[in-house]
TIPAVO-912478 format. One record per residue: residue number from 1; x negated, y negated, z of N, C-alpha, C, O in turn. Coordinates in steps of 0.05 Angstrom, whole numbers, plus 5000, padded with zeros to 4 digits. Example, Ala and Ser with C-alpha at 12.3 -4.5 7.8 and 13.67 -1.06 7.14 Angstrom:
BEGIN
resi n_east n_north n_up ca_east ca_north ca_up c_east c_north c_up o_east o_north o_up
1 4736 5114 5156 4754 5090 5156 4736 5066 5156 4715 5066 5169
2 4743 5045 5142 4727 5021 5143 4742 4999 5157 4732 4977 5161
//
This chain:
BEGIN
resi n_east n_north n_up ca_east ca_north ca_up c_east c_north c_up o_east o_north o_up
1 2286 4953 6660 2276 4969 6682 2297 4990 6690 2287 5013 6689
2 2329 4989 6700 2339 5002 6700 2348 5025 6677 2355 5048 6679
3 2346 5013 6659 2345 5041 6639 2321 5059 6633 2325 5081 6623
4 2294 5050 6639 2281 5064 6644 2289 5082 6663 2297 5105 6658
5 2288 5073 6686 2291 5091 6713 2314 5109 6711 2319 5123 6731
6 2331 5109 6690 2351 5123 6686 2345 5146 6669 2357 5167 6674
7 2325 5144 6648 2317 5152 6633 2300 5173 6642 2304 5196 6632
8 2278 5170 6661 2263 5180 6675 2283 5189 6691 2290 5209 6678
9 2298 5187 6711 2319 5207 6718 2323 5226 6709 2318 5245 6723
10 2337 5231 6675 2345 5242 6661 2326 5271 6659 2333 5294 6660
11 2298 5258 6655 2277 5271 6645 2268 5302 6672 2267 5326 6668
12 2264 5286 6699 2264 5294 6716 2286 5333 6714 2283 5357 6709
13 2312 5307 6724 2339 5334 6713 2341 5352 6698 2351 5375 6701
14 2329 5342 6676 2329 5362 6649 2308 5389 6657 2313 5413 6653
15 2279 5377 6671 2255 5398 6681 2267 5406 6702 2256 5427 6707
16 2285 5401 6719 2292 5413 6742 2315 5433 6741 2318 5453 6756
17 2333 5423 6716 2354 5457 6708 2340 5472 6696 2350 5495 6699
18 2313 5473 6678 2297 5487 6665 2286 5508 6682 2292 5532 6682
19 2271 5496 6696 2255 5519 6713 2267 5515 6733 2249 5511 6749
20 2299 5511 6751 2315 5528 6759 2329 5560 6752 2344 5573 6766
21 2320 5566 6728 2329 5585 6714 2311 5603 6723 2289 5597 6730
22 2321 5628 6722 2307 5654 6711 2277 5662 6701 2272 5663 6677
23 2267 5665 6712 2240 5673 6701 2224 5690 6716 2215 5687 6739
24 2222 5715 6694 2206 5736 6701 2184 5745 6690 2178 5734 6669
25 2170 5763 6698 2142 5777 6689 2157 5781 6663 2182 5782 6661
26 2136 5785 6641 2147 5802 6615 2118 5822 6608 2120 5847 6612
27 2104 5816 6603 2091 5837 6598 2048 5825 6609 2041 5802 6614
28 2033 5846 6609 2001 5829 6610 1994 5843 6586 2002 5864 6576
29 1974 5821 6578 1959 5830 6543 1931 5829 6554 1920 5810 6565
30 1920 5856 6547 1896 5856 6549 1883 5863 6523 1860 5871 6525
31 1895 5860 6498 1885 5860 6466 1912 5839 6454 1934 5829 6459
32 1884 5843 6431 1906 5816 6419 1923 5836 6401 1939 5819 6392
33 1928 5851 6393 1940 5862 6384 1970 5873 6395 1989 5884 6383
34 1967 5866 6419 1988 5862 6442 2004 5842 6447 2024 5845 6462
35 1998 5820 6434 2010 5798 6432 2045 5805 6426 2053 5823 6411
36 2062 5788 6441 2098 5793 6432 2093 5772 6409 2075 5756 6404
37 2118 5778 6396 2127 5761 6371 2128 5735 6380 2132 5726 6403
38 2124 5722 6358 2114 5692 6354 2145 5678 6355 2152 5663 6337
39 2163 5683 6376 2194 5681 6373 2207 5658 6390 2230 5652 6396
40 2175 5647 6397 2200 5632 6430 2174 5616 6430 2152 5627 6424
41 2176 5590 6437 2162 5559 6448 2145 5580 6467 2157 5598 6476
42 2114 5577 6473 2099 5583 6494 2086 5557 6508 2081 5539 6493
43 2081 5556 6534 2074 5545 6542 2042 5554 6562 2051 5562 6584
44 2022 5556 6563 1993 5563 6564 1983 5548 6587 1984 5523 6588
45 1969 5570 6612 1963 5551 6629 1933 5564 6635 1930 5588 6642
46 1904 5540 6629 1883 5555 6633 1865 5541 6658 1872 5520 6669
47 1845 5554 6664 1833 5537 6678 1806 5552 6690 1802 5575 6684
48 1789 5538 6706 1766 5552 6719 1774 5577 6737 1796 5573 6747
49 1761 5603 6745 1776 5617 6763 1781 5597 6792 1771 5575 6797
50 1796 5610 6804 1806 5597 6830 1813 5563 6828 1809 5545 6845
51 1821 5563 6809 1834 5531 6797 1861 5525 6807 1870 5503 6813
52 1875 5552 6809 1909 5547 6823 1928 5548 6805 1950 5535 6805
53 1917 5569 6785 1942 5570 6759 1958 5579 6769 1978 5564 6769
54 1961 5602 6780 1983 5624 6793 1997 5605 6820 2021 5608 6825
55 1986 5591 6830 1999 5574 6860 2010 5558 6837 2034 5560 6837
56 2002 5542 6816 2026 5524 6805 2044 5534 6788 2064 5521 6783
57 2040 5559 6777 2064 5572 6756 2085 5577 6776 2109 5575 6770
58 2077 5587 6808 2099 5595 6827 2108 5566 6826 2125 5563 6808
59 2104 5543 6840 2112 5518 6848 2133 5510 6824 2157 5505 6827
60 2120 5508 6804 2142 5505 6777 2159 5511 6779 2178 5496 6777
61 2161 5549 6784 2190 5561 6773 2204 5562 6806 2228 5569 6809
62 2192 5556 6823 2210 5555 6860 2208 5583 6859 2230 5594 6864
63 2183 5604 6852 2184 5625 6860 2156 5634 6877 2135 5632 6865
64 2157 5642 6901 2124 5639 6914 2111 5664 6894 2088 5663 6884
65 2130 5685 6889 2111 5720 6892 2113 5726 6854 2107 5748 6846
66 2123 5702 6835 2128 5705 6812 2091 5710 6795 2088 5724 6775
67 2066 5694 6810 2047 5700 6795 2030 5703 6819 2033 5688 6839
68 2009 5725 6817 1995 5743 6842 1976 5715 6848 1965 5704 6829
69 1973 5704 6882 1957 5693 6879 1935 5704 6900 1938 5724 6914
70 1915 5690 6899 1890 5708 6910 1865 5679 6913 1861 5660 6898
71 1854 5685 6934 1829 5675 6944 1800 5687 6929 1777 5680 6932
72 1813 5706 6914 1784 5716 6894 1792 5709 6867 1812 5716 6855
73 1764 5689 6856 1756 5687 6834 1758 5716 6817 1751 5739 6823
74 1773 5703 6789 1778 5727 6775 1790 5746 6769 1783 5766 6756
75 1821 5739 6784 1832 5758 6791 1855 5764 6769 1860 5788 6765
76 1868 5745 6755 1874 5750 6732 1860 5765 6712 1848 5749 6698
77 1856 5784 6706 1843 5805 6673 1861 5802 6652 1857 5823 6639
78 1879 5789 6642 1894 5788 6625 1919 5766 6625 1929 5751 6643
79 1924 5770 6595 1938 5745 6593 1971 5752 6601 1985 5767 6588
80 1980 5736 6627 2008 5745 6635 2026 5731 6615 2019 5710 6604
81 2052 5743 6609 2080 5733 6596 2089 5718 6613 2071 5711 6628
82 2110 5710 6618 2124 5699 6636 2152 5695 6615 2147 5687 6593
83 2178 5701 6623 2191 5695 6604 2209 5673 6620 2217 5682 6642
84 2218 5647 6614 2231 5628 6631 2257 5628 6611 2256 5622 6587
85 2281 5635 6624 2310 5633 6613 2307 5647 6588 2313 5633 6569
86 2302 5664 6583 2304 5668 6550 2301 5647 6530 2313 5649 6508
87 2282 5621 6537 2281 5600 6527 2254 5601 6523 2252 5596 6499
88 2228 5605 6535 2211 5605 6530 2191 5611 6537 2191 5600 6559
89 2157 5629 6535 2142 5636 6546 2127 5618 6561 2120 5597 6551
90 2120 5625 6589 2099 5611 6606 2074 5626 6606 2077 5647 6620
91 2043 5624 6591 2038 5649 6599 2001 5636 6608 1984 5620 6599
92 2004 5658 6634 1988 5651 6650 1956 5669 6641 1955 5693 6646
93 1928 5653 6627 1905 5655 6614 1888 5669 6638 1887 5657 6659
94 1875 5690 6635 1843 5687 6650 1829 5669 6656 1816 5658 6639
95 1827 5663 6680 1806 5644 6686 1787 5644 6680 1783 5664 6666
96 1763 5626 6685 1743 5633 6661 1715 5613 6685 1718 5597 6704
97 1695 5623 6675 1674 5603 6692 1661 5618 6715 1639 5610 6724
98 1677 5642 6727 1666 5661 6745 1684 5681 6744 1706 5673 6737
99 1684 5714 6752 1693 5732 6756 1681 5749 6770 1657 5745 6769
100 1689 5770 6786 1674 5788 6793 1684 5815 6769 1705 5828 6771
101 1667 5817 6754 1675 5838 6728 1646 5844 6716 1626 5832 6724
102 1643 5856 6703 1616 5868 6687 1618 5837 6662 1637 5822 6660
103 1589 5834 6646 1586 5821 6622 1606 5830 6604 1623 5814 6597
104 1605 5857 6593 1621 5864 6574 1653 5856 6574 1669 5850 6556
105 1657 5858 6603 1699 5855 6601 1707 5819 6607 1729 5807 6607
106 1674 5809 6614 1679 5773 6611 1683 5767 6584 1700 5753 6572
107 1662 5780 6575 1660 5763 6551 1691 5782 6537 1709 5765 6533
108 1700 5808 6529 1728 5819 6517 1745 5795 6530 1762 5788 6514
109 1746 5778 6559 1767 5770 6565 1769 5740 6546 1788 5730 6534
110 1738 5730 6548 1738 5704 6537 1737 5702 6500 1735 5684 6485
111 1739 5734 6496 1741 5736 6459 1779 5730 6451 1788 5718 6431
112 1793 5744 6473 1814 5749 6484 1833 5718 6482 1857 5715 6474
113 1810 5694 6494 1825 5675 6493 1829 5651 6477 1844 5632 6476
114 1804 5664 6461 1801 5648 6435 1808 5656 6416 1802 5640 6399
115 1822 5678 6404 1843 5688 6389 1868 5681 6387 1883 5675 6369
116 1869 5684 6433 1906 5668 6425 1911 5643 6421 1931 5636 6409
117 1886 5618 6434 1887 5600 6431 1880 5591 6395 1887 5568 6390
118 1869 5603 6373 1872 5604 6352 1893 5613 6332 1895 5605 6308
119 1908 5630 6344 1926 5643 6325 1956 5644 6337 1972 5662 6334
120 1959 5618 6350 1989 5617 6359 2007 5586 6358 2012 5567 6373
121 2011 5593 6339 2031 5575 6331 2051 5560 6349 2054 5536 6353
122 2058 5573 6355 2086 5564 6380 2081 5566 6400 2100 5567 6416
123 2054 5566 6411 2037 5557 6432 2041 5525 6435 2020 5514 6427
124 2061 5504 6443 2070 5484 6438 2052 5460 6449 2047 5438 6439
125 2040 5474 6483 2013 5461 6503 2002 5475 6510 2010 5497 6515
126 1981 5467 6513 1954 5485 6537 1957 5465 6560 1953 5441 6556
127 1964 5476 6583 1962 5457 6604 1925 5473 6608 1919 5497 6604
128 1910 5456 6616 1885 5455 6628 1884 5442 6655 1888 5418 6659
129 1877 5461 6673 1882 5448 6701 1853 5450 6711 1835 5467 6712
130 1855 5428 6718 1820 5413 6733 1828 5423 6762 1852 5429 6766
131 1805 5426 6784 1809 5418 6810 1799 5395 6819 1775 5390 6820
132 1818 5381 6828 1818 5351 6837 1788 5344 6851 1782 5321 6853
133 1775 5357 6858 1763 5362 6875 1731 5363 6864 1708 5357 6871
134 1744 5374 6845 1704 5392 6831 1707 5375 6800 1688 5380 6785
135 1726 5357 6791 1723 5352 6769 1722 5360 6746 1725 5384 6742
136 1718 5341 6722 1710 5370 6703 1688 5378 6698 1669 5362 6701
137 1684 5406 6690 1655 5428 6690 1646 5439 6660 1664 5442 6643
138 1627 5443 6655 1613 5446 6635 1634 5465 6616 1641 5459 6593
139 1643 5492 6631 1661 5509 6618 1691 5500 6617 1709 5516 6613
140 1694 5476 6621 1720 5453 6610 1723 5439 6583 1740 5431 6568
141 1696 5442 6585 1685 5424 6566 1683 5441 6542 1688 5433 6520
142 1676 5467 6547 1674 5493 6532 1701 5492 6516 1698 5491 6492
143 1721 5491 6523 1755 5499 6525 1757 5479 6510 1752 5482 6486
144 1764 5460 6517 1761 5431 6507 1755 5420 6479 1768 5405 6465
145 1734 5432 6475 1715 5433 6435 1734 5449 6432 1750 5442 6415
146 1739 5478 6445 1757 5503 6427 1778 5487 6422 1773 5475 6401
147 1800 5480 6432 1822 5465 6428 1822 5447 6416 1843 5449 6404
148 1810 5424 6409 1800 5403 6391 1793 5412 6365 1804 5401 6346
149 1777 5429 6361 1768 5445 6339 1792 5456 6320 1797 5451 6296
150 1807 5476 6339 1837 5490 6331 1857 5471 6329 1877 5475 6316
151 1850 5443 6344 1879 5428 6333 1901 5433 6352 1923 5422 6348
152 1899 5447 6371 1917 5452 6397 1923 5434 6412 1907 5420 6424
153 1939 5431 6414 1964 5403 6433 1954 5418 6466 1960 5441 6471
154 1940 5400 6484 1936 5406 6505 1932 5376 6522 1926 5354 6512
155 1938 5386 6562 1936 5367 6572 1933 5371 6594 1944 5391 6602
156 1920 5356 6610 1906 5353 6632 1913 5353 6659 1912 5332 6672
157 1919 5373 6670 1937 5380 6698 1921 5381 6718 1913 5404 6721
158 1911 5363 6738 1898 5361 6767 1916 5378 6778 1940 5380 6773
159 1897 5397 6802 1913 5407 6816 1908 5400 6844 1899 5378 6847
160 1910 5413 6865 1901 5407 6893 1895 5382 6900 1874 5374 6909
161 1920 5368 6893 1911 5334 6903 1917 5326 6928 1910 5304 6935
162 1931 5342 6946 1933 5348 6978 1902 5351 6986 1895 5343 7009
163 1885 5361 6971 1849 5368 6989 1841 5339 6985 1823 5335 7001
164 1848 5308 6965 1838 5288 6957 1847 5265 6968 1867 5252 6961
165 1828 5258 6988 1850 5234 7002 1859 5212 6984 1846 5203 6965
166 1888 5202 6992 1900 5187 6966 1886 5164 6953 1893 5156 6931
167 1867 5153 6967 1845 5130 6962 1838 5139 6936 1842 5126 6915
168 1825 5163 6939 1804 5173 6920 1816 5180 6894 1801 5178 6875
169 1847 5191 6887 1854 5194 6866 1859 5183 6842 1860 5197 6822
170 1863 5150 6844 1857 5133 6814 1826 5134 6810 1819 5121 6790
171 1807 5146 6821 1782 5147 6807 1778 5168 6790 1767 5168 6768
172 1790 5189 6804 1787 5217 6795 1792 5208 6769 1776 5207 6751
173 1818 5202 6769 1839 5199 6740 1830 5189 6721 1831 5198 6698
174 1815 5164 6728 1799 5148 6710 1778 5162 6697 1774 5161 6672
175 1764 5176 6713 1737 5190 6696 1756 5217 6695 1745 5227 6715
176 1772 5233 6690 1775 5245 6672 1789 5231 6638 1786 5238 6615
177 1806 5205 6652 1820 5197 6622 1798 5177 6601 1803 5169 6578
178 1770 5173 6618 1742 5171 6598 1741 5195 6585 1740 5196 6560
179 1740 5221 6603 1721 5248 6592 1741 5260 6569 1735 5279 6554
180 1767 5245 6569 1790 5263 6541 1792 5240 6529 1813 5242 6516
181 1777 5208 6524 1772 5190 6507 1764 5202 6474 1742 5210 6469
182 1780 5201 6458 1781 5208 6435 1777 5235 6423 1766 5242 6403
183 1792 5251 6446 1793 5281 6440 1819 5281 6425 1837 5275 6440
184 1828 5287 6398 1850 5280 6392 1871 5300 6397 1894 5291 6395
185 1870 5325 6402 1890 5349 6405 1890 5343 6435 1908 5354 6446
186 1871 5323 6455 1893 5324 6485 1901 5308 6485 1891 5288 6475
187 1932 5309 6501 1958 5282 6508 1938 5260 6533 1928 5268 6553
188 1938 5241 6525 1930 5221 6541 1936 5216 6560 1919 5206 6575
189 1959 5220 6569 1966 5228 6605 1951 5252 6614 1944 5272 6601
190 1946 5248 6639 1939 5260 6663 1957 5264 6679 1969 5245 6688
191 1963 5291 6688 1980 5294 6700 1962 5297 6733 1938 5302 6734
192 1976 5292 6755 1970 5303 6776 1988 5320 6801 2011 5314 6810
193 1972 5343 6810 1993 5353 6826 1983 5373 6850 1960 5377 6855
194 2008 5387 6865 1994 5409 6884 2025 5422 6894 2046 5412 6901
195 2016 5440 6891 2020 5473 6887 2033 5457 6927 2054 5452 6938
196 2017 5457 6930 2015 5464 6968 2043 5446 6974 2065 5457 6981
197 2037 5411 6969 2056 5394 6976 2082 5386 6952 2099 5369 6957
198 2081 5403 6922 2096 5392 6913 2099 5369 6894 2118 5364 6879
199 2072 5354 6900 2082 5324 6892 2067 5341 6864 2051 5359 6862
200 2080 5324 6845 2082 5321 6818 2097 5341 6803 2102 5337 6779
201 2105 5363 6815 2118 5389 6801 2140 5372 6786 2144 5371 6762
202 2152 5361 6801 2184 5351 6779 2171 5337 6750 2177 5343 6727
203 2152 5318 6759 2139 5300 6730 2127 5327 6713 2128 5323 6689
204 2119 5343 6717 2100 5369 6700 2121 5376 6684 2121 5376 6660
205 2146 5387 6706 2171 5402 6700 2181 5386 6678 2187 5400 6659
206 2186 5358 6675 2198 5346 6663 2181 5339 6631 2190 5329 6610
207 2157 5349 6640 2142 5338 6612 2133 5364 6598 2118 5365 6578
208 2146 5389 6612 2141 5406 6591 2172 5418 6584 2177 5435 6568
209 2185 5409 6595 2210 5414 6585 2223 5400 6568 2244 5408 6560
210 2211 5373 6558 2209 5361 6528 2188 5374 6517 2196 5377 6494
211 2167 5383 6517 2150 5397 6495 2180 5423 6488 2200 5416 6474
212 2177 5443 6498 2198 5462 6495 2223 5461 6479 2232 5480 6466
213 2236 5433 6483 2263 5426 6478 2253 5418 6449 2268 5426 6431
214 2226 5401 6440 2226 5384 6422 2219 5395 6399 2218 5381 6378
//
């Protein structure tokens, strides 16, 4: 037991000098032909619009104003860089499932995300972030086959678990870790967390800072 807990210590520390570091905007891709070189570990964060990608990429790096956040669905149009320490890309996906945008620039956004999520190698995870709240949704499920299909290493990030009274959260968990029952490209952990209070950022921090490292 104590060497676990030491271990897990370790793990913690290691995510917590990581995204203590440096990390800035690098560039937005709105073609794939825009894509930066395939040169550095990426790390991929997708989810429904108004899911809380941008409130948790800030919470990660301890920066509030590092990714725009907003009360309107949709507000991401492109795929953000994020460059963390000269170590590795964070990069923040279009939301997907509602927008306020025409047919034509949904669907360029969602052609957009199935290219990068097909043609990137050193794309190391897809974090996929549920809202604790609404569960998972048909256009999860959408994402989900894509990634399974491609063979993409992805995993399951609850967010807003501050809106979920704590009673209610081993259920949640349970019927999502049925609904990724023999999906073989997602990690069988469930992660849970919130942007608002904090709780789980160090365990996230720490489990993608072994994907990165490894």
């Amino acid at each position: 037991m104590a060497a676990a807990a030491k271990e897990e210590r370790a793990r913690i520390e290691a995510g917590r000098v990581l995204f203590a570091q440096e990390c800035k905007f690098l560039l937005g891709v709105a073609r794939e032909d825009q894509l930066p070189e395939r040169t550095r570990p990426e790390i991929g964060f997708a989810g429904r619009s108004n899911v809380g990608k941008s409130s948790l990429l800030n919470a990660l790096t301890g920066r509030k104003g590092l990714a725009r956040v907003s009360g309107t669905p949709g507000v991401t149009r492109q795929l953000n860089f994020f460059d963390l320490a000269g170590r590795a890309y964070l990069v923040d996906l279009p939301g997907y499932g509602y927008a306020r945008a025409g047919k034509r620039e949904v669907a360029a956004w969602n052609a957009l995300i199935r290219a990068y999520l097909h043609g990137r190698p050193n794309l190391r995870r897809l974090c996929l972030l549920i809202d604790m709240r609404r569960g998972v949704s048909d256009p999860d499920r959408a994402i989900m086959k894509l990634l399974d299909v491609a063979a993409q290493s992805y995993q399951l990030v609850l967010t807003k678990a501050d809106k979920v009274p704590p009673h209610a959260v081993p259920a949640v968990i349970e019927a999502l870790e049925s609904e990724i029952a023999g999906r073989g490209a997602c990690h069988p952990h469930v992660l849970t967390t919130s942007a608002e209070t904090g709780a789980g950022i160090p365990e996230l921090r720490a489990a993608l800072a072994e994907v990165i490292d490894g």
